[in-house]
mmCIF entry with sequence, helices, sheets and N, C-alpha, C, O atoms, coordinates in Angstrom:
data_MODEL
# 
_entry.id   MODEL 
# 
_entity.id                         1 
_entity.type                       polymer 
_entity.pdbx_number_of_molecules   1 
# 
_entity_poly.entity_id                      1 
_entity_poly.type                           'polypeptide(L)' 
_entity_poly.nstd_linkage                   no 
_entity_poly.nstd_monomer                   no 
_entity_poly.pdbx_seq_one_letter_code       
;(UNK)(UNK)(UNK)(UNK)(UNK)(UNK)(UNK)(UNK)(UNK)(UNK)(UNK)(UNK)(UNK)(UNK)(UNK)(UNK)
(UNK)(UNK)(UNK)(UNK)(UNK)(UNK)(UNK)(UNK)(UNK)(UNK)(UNK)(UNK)(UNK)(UNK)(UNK)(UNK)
(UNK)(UNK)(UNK)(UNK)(UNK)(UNK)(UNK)(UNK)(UNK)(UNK)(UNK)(UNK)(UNK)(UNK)(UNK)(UNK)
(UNK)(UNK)(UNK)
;
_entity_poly.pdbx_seq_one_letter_code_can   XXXXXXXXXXXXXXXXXXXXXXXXXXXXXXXXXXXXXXXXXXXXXXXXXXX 
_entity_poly.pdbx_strand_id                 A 
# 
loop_
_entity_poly_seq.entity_id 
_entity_poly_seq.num 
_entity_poly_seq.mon_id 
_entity_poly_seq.hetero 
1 1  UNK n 
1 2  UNK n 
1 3  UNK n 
1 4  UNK n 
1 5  UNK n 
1 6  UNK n 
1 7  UNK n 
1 8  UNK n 
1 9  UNK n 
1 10 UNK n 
1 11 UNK n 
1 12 UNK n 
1 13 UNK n 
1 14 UNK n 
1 15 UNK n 
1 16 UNK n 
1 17 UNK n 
1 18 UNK n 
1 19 UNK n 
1 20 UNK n 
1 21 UNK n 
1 22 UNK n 
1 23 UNK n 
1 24 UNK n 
1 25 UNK n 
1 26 UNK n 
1 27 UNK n 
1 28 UNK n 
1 29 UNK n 
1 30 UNK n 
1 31 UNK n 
1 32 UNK n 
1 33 UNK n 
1 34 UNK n 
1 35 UNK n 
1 36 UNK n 
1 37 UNK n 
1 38 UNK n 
1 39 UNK n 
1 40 UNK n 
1 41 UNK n 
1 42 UNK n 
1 43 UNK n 
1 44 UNK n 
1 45 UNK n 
1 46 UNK n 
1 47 UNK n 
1 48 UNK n 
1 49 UNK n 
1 50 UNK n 
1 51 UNK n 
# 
_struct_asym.id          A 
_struct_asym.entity_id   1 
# 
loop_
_struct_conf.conf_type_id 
_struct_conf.id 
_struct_conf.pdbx_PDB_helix_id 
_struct_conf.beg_label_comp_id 
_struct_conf.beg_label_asym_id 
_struct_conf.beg_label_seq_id 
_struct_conf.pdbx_beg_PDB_ins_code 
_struct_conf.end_label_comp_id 
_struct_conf.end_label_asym_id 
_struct_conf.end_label_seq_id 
_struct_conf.pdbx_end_PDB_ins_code 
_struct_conf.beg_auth_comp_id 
_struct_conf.beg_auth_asym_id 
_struct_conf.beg_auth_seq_id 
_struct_conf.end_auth_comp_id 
_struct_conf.end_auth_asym_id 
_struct_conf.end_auth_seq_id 
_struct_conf.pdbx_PDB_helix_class 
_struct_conf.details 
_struct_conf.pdbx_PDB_helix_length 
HELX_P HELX_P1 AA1 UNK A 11 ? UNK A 22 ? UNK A 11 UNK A 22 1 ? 12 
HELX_P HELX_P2 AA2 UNK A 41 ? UNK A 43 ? UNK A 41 UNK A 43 5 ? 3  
# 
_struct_conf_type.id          HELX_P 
_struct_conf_type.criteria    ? 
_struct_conf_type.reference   ? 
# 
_struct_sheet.id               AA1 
_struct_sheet.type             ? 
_struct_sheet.number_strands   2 
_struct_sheet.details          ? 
# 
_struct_sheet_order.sheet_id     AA1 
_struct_sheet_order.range_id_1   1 
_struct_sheet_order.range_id_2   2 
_struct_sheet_order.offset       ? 
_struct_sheet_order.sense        parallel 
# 
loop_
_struct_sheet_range.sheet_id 
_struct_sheet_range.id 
_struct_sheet_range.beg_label_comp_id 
_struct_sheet_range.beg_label_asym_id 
_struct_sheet_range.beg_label_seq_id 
_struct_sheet_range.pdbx_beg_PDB_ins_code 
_struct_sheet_range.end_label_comp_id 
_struct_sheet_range.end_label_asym_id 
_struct_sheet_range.end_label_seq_id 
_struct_sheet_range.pdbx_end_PDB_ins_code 
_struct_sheet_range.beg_auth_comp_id 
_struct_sheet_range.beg_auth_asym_id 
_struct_sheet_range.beg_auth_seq_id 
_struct_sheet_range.end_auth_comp_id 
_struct_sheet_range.end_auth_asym_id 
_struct_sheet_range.end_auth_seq_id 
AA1 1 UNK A 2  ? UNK A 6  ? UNK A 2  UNK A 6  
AA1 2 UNK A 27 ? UNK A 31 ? UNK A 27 UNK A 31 
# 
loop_
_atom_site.group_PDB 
_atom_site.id 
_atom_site.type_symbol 
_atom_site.label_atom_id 
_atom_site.label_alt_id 
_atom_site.label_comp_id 
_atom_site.label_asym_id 
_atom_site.label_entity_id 
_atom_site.label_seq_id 
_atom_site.pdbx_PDB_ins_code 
_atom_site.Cartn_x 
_atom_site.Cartn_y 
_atom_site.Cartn_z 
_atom_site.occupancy 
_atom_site.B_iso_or_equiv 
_atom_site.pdbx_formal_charge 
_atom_site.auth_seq_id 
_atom_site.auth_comp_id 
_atom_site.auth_asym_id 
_atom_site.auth_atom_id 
_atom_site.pdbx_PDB_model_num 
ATOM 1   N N  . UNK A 1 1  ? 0.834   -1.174 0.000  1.00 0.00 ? 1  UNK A N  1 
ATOM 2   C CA . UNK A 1 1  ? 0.000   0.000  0.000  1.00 0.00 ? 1  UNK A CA 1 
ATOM 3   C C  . UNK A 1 1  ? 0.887   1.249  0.000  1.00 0.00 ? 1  UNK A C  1 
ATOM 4   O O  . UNK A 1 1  ? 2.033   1.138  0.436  1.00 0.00 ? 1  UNK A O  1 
ATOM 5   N N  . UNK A 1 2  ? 0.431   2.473  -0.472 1.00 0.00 ? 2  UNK A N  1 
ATOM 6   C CA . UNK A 1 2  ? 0.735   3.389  -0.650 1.00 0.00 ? 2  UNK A CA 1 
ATOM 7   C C  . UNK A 1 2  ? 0.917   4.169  0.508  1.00 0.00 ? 2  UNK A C  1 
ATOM 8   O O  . UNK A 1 2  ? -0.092  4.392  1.176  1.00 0.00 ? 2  UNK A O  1 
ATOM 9   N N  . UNK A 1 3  ? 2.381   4.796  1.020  1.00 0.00 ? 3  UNK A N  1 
ATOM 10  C CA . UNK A 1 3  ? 2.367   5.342  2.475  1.00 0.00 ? 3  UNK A CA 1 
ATOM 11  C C  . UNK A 1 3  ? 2.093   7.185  1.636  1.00 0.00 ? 3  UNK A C  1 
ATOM 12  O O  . UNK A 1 3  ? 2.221   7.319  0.419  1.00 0.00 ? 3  UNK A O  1 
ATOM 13  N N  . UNK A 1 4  ? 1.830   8.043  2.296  1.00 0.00 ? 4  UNK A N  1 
ATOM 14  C CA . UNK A 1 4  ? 1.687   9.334  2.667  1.00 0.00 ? 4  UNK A CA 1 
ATOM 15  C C  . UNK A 1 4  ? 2.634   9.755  3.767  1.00 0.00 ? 4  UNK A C  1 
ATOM 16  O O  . UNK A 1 4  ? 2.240   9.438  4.889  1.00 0.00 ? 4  UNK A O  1 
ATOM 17  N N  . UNK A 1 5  ? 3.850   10.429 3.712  1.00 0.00 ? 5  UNK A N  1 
ATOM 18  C CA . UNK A 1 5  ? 4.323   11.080 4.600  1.00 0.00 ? 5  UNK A CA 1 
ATOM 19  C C  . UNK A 1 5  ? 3.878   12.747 4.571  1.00 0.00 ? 5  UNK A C  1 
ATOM 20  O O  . UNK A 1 5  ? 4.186   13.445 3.605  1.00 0.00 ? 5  UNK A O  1 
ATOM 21  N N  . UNK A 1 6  ? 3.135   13.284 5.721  1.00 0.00 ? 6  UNK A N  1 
ATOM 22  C CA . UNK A 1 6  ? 2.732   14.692 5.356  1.00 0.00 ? 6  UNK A CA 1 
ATOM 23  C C  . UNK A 1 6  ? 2.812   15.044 6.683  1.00 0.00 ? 6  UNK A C  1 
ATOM 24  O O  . UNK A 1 6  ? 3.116   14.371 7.668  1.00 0.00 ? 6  UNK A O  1 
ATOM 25  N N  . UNK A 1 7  ? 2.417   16.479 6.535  1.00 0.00 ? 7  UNK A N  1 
ATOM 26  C CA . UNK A 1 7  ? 2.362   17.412 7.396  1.00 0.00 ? 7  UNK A CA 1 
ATOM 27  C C  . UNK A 1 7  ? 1.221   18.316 7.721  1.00 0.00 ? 7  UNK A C  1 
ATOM 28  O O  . UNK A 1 7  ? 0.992   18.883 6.653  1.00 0.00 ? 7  UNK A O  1 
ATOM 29  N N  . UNK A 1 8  ? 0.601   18.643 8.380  1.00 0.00 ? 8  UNK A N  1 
ATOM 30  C CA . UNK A 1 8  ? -1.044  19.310 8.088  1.00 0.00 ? 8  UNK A CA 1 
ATOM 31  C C  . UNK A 1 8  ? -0.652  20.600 7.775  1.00 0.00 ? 8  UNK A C  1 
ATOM 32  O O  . UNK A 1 8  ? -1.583  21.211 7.249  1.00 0.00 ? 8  UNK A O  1 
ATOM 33  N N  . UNK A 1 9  ? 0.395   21.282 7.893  1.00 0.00 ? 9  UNK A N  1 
ATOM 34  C CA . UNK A 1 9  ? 0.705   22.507 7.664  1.00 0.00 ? 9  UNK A CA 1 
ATOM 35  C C  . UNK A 1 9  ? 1.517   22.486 6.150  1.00 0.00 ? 9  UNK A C  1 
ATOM 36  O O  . UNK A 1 9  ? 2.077   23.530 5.817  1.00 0.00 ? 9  UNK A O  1 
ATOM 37  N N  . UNK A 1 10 ? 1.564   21.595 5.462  1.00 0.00 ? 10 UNK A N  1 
ATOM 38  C CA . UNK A 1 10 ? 2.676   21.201 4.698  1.00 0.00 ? 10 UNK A CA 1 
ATOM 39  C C  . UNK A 1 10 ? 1.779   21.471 3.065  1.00 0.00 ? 10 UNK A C  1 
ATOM 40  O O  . UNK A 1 10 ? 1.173   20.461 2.707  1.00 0.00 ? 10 UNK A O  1 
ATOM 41  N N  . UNK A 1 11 ? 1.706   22.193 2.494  1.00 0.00 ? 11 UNK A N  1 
ATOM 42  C CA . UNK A 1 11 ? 0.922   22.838 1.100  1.00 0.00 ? 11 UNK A CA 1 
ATOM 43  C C  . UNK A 1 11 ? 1.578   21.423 -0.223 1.00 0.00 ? 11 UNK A C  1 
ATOM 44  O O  . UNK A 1 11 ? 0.779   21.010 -1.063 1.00 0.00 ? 11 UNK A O  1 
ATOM 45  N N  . UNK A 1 12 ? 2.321   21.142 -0.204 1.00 0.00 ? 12 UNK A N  1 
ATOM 46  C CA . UNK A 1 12 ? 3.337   20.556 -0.891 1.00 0.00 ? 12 UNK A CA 1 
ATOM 47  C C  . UNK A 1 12 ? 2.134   18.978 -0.631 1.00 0.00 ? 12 UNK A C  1 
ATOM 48  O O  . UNK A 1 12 ? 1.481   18.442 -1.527 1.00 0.00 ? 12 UNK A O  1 
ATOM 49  N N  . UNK A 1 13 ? 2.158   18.709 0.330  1.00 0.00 ? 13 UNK A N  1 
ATOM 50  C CA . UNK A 1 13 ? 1.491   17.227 1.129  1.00 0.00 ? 13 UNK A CA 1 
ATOM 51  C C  . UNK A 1 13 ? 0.252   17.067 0.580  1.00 0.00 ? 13 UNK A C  1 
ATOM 52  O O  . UNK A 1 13 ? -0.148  16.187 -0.183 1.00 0.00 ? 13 UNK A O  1 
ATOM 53  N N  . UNK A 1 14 ? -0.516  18.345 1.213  1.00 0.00 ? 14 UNK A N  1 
ATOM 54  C CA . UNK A 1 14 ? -2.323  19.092 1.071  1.00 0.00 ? 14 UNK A CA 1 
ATOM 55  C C  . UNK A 1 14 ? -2.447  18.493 -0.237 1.00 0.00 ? 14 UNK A C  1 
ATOM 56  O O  . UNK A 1 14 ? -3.296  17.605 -0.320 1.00 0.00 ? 14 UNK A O  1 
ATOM 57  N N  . UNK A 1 15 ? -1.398  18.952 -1.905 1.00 0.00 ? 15 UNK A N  1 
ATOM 58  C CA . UNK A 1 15 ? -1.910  19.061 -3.021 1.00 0.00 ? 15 UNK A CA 1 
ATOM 59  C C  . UNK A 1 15 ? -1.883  17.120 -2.788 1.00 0.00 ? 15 UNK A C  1 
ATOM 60  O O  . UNK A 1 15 ? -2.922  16.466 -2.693 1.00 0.00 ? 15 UNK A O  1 
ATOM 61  N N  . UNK A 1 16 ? -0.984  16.727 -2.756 1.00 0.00 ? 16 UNK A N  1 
ATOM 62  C CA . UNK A 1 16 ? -1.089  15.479 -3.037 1.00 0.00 ? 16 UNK A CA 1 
ATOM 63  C C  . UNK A 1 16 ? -1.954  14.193 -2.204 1.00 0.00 ? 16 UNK A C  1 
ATOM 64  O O  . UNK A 1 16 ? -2.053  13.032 -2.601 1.00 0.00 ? 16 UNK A O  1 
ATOM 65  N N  . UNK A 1 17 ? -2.323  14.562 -1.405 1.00 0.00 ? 17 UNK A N  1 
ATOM 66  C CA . UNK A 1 17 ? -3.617  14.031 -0.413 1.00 0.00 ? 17 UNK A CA 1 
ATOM 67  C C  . UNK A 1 17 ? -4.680  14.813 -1.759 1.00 0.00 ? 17 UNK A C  1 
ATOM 68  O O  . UNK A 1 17 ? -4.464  14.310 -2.861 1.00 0.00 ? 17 UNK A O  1 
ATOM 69  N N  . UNK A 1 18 ? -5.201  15.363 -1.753 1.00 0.00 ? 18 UNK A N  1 
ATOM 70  C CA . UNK A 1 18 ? -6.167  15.963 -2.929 1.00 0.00 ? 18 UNK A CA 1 
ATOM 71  C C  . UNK A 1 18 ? -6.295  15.112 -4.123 1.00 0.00 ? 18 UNK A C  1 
ATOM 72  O O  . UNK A 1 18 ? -7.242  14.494 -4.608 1.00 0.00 ? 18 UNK A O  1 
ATOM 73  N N  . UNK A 1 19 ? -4.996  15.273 -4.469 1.00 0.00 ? 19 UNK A N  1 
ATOM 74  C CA . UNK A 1 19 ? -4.935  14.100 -5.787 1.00 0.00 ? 19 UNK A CA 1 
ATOM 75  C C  . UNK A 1 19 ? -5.385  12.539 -5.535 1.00 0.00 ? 19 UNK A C  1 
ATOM 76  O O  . UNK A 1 19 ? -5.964  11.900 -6.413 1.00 0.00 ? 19 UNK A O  1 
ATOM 77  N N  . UNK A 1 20 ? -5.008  11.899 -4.038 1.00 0.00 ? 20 UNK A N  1 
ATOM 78  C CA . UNK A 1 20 ? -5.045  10.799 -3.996 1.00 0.00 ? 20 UNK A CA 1 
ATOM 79  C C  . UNK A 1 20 ? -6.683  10.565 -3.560 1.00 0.00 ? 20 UNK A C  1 
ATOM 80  O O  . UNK A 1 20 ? -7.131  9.421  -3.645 1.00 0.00 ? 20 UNK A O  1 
ATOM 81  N N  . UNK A 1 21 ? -7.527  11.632 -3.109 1.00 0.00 ? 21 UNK A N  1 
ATOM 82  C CA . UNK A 1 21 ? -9.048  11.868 -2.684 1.00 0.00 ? 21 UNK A CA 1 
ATOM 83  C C  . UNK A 1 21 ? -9.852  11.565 -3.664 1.00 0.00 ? 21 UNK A C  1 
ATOM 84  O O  . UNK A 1 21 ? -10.860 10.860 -3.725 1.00 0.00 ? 21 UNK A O  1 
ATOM 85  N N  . UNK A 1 22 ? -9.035  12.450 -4.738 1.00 0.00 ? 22 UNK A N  1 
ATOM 86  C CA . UNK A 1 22 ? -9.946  12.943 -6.340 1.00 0.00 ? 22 UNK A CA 1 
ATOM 87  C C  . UNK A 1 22 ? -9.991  11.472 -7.062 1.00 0.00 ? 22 UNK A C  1 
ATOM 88  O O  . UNK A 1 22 ? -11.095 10.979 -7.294 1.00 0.00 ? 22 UNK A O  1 
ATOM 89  N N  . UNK A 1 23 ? -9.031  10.909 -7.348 1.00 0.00 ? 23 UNK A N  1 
ATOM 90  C CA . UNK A 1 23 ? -8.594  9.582  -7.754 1.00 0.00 ? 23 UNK A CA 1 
ATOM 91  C C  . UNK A 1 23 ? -8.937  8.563  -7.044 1.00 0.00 ? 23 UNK A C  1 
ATOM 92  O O  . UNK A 1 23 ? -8.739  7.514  -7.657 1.00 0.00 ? 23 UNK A O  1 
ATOM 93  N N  . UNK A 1 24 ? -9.372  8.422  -6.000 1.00 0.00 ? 24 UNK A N  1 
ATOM 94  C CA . UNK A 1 24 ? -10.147 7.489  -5.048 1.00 0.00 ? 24 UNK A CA 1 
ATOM 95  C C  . UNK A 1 24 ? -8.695  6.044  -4.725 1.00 0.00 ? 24 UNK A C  1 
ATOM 96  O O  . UNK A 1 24 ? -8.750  4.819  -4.833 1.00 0.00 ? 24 UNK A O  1 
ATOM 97  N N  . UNK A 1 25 ? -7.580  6.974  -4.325 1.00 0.00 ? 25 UNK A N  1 
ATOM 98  C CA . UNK A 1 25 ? -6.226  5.898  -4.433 1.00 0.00 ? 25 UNK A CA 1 
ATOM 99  C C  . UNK A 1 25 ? -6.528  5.492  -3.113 1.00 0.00 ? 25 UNK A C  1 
ATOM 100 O O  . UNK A 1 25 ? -6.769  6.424  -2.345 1.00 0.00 ? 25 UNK A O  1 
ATOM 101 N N  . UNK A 1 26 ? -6.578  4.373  -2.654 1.00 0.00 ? 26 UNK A N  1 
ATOM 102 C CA . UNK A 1 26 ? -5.881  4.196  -1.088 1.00 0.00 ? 26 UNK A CA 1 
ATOM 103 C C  . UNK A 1 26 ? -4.483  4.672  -0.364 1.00 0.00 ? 26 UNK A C  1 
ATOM 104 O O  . UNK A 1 26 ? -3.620  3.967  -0.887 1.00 0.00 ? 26 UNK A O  1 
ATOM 105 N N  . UNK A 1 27 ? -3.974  5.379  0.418  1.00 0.00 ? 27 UNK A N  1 
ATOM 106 C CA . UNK A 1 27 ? -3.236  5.041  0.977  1.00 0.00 ? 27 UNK A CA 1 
ATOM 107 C C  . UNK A 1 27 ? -3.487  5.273  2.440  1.00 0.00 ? 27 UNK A C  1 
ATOM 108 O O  . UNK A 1 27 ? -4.527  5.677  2.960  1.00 0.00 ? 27 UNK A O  1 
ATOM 109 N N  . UNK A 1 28 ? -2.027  4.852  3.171  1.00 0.00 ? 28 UNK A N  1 
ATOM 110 C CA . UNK A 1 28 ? -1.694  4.973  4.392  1.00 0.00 ? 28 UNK A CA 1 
ATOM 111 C C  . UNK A 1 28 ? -1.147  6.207  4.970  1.00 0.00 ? 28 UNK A C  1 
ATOM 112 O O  . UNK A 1 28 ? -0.070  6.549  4.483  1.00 0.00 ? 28 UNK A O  1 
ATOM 113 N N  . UNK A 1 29 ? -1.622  6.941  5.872  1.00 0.00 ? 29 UNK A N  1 
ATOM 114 C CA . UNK A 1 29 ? -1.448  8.728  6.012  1.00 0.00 ? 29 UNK A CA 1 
ATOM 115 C C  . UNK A 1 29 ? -0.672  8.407  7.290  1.00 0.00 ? 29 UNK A C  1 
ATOM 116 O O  . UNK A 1 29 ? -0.980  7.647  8.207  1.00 0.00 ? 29 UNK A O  1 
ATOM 117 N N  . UNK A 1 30 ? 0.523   9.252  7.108  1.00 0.00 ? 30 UNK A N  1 
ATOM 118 C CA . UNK A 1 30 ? 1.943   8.831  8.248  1.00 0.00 ? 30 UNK A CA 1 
ATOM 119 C C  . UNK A 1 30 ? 2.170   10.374 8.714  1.00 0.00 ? 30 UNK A C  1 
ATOM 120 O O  . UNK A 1 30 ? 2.758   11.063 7.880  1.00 0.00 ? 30 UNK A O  1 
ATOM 121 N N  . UNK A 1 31 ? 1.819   10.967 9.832  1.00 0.00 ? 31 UNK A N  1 
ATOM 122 C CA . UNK A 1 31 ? 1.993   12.601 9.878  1.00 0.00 ? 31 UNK A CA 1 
ATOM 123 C C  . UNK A 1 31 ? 3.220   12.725 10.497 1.00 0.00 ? 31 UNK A C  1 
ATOM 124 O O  . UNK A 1 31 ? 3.341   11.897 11.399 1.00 0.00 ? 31 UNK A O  1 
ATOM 125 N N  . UNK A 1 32 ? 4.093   13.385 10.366 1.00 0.00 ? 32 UNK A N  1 
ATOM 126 C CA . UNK A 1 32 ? 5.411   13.565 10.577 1.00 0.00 ? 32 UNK A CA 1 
ATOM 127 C C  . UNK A 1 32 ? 5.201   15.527 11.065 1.00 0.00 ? 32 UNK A C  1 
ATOM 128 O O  . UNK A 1 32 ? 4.805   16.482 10.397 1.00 0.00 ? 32 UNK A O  1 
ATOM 129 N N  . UNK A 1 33 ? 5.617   15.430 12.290 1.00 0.00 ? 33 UNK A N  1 
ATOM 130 C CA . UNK A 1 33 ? 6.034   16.655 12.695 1.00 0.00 ? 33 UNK A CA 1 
ATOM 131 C C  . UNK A 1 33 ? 7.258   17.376 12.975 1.00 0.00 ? 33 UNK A C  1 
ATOM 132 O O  . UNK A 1 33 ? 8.215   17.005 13.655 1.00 0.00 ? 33 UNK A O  1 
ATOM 133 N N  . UNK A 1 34 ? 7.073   18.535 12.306 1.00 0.00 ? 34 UNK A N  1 
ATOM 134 C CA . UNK A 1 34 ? 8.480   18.937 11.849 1.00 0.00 ? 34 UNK A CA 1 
ATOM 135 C C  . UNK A 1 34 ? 9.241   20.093 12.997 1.00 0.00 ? 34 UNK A C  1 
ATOM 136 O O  . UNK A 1 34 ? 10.353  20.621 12.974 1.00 0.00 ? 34 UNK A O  1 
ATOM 137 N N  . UNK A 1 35 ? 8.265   20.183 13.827 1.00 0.00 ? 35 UNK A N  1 
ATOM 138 C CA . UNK A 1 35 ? 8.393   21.131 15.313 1.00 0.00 ? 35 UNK A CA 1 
ATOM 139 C C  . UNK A 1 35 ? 9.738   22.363 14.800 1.00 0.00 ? 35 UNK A C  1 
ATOM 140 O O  . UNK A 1 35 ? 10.689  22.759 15.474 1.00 0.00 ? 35 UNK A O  1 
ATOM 141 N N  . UNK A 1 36 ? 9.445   22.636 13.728 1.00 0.00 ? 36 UNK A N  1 
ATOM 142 C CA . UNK A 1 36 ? 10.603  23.695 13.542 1.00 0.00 ? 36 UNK A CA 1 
ATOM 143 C C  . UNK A 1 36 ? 11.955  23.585 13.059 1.00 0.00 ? 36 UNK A C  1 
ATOM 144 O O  . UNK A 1 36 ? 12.669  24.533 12.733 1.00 0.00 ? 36 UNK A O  1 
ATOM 145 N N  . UNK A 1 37 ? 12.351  21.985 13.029 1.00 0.00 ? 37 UNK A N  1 
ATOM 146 C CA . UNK A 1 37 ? 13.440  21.162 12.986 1.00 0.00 ? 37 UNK A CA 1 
ATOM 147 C C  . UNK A 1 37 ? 13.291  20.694 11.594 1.00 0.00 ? 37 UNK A C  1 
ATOM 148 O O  . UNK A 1 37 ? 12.942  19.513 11.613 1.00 0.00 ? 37 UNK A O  1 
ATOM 149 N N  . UNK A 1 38 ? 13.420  21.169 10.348 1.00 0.00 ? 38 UNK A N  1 
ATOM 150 C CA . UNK A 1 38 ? 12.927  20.523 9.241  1.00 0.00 ? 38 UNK A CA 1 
ATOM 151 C C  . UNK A 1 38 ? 14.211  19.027 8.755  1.00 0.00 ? 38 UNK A C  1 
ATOM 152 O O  . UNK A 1 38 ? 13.940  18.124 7.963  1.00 0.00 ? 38 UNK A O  1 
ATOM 153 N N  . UNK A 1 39 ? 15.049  19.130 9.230  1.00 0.00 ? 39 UNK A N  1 
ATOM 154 C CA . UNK A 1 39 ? 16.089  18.553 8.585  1.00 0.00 ? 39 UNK A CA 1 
ATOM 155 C C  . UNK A 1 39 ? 16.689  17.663 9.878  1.00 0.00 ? 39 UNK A C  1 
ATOM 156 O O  . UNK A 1 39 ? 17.887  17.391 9.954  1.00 0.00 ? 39 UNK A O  1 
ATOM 157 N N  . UNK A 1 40 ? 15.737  17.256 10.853 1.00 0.00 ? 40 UNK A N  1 
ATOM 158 C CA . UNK A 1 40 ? 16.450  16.417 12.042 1.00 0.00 ? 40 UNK A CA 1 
ATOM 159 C C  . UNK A 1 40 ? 16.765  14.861 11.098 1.00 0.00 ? 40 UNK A C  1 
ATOM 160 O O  . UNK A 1 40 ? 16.123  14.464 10.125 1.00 0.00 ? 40 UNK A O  1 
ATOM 161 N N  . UNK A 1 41 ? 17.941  14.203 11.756 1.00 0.00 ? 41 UNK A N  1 
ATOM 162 C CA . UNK A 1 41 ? 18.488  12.504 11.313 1.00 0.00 ? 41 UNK A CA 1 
ATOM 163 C C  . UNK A 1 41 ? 17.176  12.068 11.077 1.00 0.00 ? 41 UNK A C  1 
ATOM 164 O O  . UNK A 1 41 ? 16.968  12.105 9.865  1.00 0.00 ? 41 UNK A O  1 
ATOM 165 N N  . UNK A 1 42 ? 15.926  11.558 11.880 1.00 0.00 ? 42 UNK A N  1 
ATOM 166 C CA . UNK A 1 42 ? 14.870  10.606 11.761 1.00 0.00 ? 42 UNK A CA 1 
ATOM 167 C C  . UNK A 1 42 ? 14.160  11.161 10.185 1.00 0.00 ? 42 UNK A C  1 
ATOM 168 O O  . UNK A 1 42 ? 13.631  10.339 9.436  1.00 0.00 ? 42 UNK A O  1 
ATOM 169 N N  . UNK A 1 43 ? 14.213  12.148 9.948  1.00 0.00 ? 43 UNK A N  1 
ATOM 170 C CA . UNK A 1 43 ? 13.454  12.610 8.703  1.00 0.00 ? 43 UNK A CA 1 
ATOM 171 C C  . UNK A 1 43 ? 13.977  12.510 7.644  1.00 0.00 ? 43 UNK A C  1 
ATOM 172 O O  . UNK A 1 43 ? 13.416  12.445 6.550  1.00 0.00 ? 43 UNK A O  1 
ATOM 173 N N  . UNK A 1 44 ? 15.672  12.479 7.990  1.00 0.00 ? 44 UNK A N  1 
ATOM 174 C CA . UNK A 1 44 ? 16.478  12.306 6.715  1.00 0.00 ? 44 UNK A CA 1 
ATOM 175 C C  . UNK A 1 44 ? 15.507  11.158 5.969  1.00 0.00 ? 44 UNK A C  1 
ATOM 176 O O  . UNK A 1 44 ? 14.840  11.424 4.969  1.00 0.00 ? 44 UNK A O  1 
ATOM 177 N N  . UNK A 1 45 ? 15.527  10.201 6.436  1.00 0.00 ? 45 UNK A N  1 
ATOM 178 C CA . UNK A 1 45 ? 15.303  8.669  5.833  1.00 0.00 ? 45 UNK A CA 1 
ATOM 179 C C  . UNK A 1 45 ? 14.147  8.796  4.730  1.00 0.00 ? 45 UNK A C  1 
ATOM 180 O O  . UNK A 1 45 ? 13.886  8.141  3.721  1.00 0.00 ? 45 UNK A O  1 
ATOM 181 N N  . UNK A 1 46 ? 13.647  9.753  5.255  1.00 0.00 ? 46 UNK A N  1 
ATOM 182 C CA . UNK A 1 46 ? 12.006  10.065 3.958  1.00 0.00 ? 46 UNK A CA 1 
ATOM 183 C C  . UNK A 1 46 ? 12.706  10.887 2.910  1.00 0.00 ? 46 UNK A C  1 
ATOM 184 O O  . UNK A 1 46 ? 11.918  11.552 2.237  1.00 0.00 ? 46 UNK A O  1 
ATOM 185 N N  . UNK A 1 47 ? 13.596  10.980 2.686  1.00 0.00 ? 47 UNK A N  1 
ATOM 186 C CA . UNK A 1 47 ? 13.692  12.036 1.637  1.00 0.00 ? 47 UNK A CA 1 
ATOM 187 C C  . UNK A 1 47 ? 14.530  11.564 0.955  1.00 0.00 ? 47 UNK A C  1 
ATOM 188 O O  . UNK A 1 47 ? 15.651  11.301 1.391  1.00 0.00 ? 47 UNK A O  1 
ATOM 189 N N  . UNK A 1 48 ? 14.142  11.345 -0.328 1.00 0.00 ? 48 UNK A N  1 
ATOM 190 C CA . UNK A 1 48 ? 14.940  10.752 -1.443 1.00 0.00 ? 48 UNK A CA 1 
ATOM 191 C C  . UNK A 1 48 ? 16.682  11.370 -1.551 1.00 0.00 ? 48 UNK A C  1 
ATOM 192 O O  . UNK A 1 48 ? 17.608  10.645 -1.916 1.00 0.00 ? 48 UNK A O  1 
ATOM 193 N N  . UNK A 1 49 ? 16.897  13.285 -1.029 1.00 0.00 ? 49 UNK A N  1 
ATOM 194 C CA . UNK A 1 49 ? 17.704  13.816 -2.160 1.00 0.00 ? 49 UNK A CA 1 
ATOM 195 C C  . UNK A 1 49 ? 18.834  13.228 -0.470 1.00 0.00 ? 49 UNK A C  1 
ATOM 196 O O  . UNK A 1 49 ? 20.036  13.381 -0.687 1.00 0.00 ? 49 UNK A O  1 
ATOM 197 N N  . UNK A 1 50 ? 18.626  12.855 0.467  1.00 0.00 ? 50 UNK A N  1 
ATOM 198 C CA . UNK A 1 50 ? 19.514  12.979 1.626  1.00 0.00 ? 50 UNK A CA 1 
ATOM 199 C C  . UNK A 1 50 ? 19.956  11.092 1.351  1.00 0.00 ? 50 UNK A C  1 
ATOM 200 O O  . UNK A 1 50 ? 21.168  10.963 1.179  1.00 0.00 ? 50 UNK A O  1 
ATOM 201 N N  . UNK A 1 51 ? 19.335  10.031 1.309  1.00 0.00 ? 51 UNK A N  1 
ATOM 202 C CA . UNK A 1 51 ? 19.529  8.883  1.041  1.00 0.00 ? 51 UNK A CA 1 
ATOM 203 C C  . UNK A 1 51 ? 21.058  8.619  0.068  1.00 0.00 ? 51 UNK A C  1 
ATOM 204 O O  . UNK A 1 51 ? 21.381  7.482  -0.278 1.00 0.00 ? 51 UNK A O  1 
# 
């Protein structure tokens, strides 16, 4: 299944939750809080350009 890593404040996330609504996709919604810290070690791992 399809994971969702987002943020409720996150515009970038919003559009693509929208897309996956409109399209009737399943996925799995994983909220990741970014408390100001955008770039802490645990978050590296989600992001393709840091891997």
């Amino acid at each position: 299944m399809l994971k969702l890593y987002y943020n409720t404040i996150s515009p970038h996330s919003r559009r693509v939750l929208v897309a996956l609504l409109e399209k009737e996709i399943e996925a799995e919604l994983v909220e990741i809080e970014f408390n100001g810290q955008p770039n802490r070690p645990e978050l590296k791992k989600y992001h393709w350009f840091y891997n």
